[in-house]
C-alpha positions in Angstrom: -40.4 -122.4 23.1 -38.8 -125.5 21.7 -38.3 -128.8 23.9 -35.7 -130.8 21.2 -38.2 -130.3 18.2 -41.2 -130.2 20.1 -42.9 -126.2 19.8 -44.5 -125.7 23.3 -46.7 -122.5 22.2 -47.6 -120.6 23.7 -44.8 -121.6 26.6 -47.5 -121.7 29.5 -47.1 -125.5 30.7 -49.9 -127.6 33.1 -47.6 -129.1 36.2 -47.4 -132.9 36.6 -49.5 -133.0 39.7 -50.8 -136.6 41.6 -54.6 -136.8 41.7 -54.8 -133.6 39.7 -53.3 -133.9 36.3 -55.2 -136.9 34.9 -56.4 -137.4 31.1 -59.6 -135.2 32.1 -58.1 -131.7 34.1 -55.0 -132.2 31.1 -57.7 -132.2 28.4 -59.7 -129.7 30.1 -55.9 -127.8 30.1 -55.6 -128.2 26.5 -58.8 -126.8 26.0 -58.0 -123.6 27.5 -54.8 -123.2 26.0 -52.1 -125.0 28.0 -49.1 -125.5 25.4 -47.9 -128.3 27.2 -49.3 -130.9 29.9 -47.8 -133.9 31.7 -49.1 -137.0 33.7 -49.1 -137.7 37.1 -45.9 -139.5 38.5 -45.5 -143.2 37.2 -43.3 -144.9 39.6 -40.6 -147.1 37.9 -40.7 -149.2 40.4 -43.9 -150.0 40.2 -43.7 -150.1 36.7 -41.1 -153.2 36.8 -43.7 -155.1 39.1 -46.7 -154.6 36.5 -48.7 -152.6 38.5 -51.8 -151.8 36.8 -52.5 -148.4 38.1 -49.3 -147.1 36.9 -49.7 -148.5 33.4 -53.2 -146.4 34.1 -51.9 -143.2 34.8 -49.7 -143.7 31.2 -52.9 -143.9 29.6 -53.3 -141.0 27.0 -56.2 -139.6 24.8 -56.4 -140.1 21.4 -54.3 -136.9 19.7 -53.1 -135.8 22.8 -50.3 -134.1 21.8 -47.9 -132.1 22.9 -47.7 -134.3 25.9 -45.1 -135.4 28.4 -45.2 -138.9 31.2 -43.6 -138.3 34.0 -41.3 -141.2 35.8 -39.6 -141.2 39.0 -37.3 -143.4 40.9 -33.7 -143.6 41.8 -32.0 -147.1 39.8 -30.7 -145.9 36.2 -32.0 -149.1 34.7 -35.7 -148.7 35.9 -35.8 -145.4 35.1 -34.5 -146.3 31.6 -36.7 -149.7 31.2 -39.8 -146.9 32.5 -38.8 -144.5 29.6 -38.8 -146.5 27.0 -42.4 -148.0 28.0 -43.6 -144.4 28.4 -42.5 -144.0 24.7 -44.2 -146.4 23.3 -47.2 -145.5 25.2 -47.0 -142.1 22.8 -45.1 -139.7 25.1 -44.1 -136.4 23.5 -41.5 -136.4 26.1 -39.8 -137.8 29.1 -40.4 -135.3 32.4 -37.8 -136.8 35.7 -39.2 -135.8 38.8 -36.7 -135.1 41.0 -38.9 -132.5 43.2 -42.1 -134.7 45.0 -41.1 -133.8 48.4 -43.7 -136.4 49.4 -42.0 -138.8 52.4 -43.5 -142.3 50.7 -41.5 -141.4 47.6 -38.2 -139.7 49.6 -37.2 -142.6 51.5 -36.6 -144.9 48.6 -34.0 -142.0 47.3 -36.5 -141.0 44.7 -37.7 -137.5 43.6 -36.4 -134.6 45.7 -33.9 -136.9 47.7 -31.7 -137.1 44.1 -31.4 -133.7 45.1 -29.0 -134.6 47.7 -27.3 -137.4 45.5 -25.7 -135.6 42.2 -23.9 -138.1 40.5 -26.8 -140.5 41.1 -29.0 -137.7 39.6 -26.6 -137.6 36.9 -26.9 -141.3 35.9 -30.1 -141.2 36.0 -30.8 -138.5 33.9 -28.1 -139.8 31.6 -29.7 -143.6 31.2 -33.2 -141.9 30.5 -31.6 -139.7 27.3 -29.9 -142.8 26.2 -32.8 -145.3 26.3 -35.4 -143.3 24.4 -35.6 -140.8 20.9 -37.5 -138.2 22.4 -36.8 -135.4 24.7 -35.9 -135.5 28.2 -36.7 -133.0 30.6 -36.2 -132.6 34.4 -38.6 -131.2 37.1 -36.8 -130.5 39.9 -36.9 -128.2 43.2 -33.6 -125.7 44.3 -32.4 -128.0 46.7 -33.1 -130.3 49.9 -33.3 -127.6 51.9 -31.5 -123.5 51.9 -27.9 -124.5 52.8 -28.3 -126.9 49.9 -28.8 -125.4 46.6 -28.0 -127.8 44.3 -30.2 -127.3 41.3 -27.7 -124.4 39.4 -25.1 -127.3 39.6 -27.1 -130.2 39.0 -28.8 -128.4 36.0 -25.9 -127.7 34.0 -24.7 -131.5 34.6 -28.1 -132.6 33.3 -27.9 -130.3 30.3 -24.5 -132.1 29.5 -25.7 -135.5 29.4 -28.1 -134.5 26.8 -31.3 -132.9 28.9 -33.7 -131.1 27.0 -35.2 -128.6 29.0 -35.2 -128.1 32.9 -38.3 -127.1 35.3 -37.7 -125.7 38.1 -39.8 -125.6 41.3 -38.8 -122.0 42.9 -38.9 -124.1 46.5 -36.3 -126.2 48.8 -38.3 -129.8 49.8 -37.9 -128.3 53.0 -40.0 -125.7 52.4 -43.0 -127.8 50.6 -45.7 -125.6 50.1 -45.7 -123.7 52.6 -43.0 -120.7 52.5 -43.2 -118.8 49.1 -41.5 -119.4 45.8 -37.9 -117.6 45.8 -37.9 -116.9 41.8 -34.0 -115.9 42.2 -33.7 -119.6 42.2 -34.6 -119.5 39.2 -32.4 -117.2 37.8 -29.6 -118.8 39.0 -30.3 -121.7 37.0 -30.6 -119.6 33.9 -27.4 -118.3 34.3 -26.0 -121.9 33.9 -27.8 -123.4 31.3 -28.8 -122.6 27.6 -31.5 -124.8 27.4 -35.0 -124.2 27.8 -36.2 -123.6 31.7 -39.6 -123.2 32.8 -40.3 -122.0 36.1 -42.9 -123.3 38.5 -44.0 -121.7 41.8 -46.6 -118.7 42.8 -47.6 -118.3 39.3 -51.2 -117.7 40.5 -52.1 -114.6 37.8 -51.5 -113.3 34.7 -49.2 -110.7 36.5 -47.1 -113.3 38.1 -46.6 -115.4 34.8 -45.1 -111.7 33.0 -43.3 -110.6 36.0 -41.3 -114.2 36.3 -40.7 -114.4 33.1 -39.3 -110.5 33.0 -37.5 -111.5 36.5 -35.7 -114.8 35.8 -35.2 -115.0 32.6 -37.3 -118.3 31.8 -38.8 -119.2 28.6 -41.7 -120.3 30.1 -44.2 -120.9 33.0 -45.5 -123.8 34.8 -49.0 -123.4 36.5 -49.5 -125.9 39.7 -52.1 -125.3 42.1 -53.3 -122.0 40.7 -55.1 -124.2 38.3 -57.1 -125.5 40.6 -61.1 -124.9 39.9 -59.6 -122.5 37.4 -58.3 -124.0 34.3 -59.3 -120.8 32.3 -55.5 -119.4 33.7 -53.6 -120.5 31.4 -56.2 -118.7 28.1 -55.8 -115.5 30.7 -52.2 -115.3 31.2 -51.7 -116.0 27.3 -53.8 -113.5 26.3 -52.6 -111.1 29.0 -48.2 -111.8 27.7 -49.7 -111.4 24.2 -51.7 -108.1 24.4 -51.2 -106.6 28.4 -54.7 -107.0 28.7 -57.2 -109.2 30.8 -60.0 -111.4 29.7 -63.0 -111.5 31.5 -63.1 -114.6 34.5 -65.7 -117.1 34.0 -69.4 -116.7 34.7 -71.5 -119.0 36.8 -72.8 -121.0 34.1 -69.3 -121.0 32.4 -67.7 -122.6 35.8 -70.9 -125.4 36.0 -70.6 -126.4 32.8 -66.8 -126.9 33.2 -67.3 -128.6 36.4 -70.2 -130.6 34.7 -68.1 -131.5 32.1 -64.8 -132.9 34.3 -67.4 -134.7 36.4 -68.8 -137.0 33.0 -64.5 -137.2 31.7 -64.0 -138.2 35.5 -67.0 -141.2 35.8 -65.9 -142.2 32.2 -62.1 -142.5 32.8 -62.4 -144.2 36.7 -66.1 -145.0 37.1 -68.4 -143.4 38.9 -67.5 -145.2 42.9 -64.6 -143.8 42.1 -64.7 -140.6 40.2 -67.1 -138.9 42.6 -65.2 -139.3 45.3 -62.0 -138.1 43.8 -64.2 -134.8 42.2 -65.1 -133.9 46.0 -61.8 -131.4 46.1 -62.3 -130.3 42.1 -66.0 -129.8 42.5 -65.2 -127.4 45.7 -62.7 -125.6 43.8 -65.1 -124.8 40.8 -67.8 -123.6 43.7 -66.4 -120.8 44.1 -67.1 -116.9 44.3 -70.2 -115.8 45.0 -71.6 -115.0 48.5 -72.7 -117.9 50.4 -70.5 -120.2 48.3 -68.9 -121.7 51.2 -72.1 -124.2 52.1 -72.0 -125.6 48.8 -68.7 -126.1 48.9 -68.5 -127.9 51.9 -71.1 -130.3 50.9 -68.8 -131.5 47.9 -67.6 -133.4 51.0 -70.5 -135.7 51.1 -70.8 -136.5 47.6 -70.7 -140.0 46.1 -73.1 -140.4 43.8 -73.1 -138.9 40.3 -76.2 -137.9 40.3 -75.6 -135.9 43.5 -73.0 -134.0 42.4 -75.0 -132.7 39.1 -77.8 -131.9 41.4 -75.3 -129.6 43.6 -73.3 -127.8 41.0 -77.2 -127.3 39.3 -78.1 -125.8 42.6 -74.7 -123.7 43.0 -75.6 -122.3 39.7 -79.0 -121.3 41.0 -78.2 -119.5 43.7 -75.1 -117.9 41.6 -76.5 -117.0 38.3 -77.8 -113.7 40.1 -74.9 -112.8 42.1 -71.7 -111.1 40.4 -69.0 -113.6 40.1 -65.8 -112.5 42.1 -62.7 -114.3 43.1 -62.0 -114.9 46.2 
């Protein structure tokens, strides 16, 4: 799959995600065979006052590459003044968001409510493509809610002001996580545009990733949540679209040591006051799969030293390295 001149291969993308996809889970992506991953949401906004954090979260590693920053907000010439920073900070690509269903960032007419707003949406997409060389792209959801369905329309309108690719959540904000992904969404996007769409939503196995791909017509898939404690998905559903077969999950020792490995990324990138406590939730997820998990898990909760943390995960892998690893 090809954003503008940038080969996504193979075409199974990391989702922008706050508090998840930071420079550690997106190198930890890479490493297991995400084509393509994305920051967390840089507010423009905020960008325009100098805040600090969001010039953070801009931050990339050294050779990171392919690799998209993702801006939201609502005024054409913020978004544009937030593009061209992101640029210069080595972007790959521009990603819009136009799906956080998140009320902080609705109320100020910014991601999902453009939803609700086309021409707005329109100018805004159209002031990103003209302030920057690179590709644009658009993350959006199917609507505000099921008696809006906007995204078809607003898709094809993007891809006319000089959009490069289009990703498309498979949910309403309305729904936010909680009803499941219509992919017919979806497809009704891909039957107005001819650029590249990825789609985004209950793409938790390798199945899922073949059958939306066989079902809508996309050129690629976008992994969220799924991802979560299990960034060996996107090697797996690879391997599975290239030869219908499965790979093996991870062992015990292969989950510690990746959970080992994003704690020391984590303290290095934040520090350690606050990298431990922002592992609590990752650590948990890693925990996972073995009888009498759950204890260890839930003692991720209390965590804030370093120190702690590798002592639990060692003891995790103690009482796992016996036991056969399932899912669960």
């Amino acid at each position: 799959m090809k954003i503008g001149e940038i080969l996504v291969d193979p075409p199974v993308l990391l989702a922008p995600m706050a508090g998840v996809s930071n420079r550690a889970f997106r190198a930890i992506s890479r490493s297991q065979g995400a084509g393509l991953c994305t920051t967390e949401m840089v507010s423009a906004n905020a960008l325009a006052h100098r805040s600090a954090k969001s010039y953070w979260l801009m931050e990339l590693d050294p050779g990171e590459s392919p690799v998209g920053i993702q801006i939201a907000g609502s005024d054409p010439e913020l978004m544009a003044e937030a593009a061209h920073q992101a640029e210069q900070h080595g972007a790959d690509l521009i990603d819009i968001n136009m799906g956080c269903p998140v009320p902080k960032v609705v109320k100020n007419g910014d991601g999902s409510a453009l939803l609700n707003d086309e021409e707005g949406a329109v100018r805004v997409v159209q002031a990103v493509v003209q302030s920057v060389k690179i590709p644009v792209t658009v993350k959006m959801r199917a609507g505000w809610d099921h008696d809006a369905i906007t995204a078809p329309q607003l898709a094809q309108r993007f891809e006319q002001v000089g959009a490069k690719a289009i990703a498309l959540h498979a949910r309403t904000r309305s729904d936010q996580y909680a009803k499941p992904a219509n992919w017919q969404f979806i497809r009704q996007v891909r039957e107005r545009i001819a650029i590249p769409l990825i789609g985004n939503g209950d793409v938790n196995t390798p199945e899922d990733a073949q059958r939306m791909l066989e079902t809508t017509g996309a050129d690629g898939v976008m992994v969220g949540r799924a991802s979560f404690g299990d960034p060996w998905i996107f090697r797996r559903i690879t391997y599975f679209l290239n030869n219908g077969r499965h790979l093996s999950p991870p062992d015990a020792q292969e989950r510690a040591h990746m959970a080992l490995w994003h704690l020391d990324r984590m303290v290095e990138i934040k520090g350690e006051a606050v990298a431990v406590p922002e592992m609590r939730k990752q650590l948990a997820w890693y925990l996972k799969g073995t009888p009498g998990s759950a204890e260890y898990r839930k003692r991720t909760q209390g965590l804030k030293l370093k120190s702690e943390a590798q002592a639990l995960v060692q003891e995790w892998f103690d009482h796992a390295r016996n036991e056969e690893l399932t899912w669960t």
